[in-house]
C-alpha angles and dihedrals in degrees: 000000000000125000125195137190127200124191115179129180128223099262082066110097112248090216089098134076083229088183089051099041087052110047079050093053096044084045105052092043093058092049097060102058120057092273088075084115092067095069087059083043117106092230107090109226101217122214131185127203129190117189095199135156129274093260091064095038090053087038086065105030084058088057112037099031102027083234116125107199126079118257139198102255128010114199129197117188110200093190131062112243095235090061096046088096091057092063094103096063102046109142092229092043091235133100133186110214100177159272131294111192114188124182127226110226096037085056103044093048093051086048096060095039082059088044088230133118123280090232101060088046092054087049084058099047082051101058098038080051084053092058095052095055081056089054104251113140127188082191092077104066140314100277094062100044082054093050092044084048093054105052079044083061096052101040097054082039086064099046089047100258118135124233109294090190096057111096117260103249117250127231090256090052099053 
């Protein structure tokens, strides 16, 4: 089973289920990678996810990454990768998996330079943030950032988002 919380602050539009959206995203994130069984198992993964705003987001992206500067999705995995296939058989029956942290203003900016809703890019930085919480990395070389890309790809397909990975098309293309 898979549990979600969502705690969003004001500055997040209230035109989204976010719990909903969320647990969608988480789901079909997990799904995707070959820890899909985990979601059927009778241990419940537990995520958190926080909407804030950037200035959280910089302030801990300055101390946990040594990077200044707000981002689009923070990620905290709160179990080692090599012990993600042992889930199933955890004594409480939770897990924490971990926390995704995205910020506002970062979100909402990417969003309109895509010319889509906050609220499907958010979907996507979910689920990419997800990932990460399963271990997965696209920092470490080509082929896994292909490979994380990729899941990323499936999961929003089966949500009904389209690729946000596929280049906008230009006026000359259309």
């Amino acid at each position: 089973m898979i549990a979600v919380a969502v705690q969003r602050e004001d500055q997040w539009p209230d035109t989204a289920d976010w719990d909903d959206l969320a647990l969608k995203a988480v789901s079909q994130a997990i799904r995707q990678t070959p820890f899909g069984d985990l979601a059927n198992e009778a241990v419940t993964l537990e995520i958190s996810i926080k909407l804030t705003d950037n200035e959280e987001v910089q302030s801990l992206n300055a101390t946990y990454r040594e990077k200044d500067k707000p981002t689009n999705v923070l990620s905290f995995p709160m179990v080692q990768p090599d012990m993600l296939g042992a889930l199933a058989n955890s004594d409480d029956g939770e897990v924490l998996l971990g926390d995704i942290v995205l910020a506002r203003g970062v979100c909402q900016a990417e969003a309109d330079e895509k010319n889509i809703a906050v609220e499907d890019h958010a979907t996507h930085l979910i689920v990419h943030g997800m990932l990460h919480l399963l271990g997965y990395d696209h920092e470490t070389g080509e082929a896994e950032a292909e490979a994380m890309e990729a899941m990323e790809r499936s999961a929003l397909a089966a949500l009904g988002l389209a690729d946000p990975y596929k280049p906008a098309a230009t006026v000359n293309e259309v």
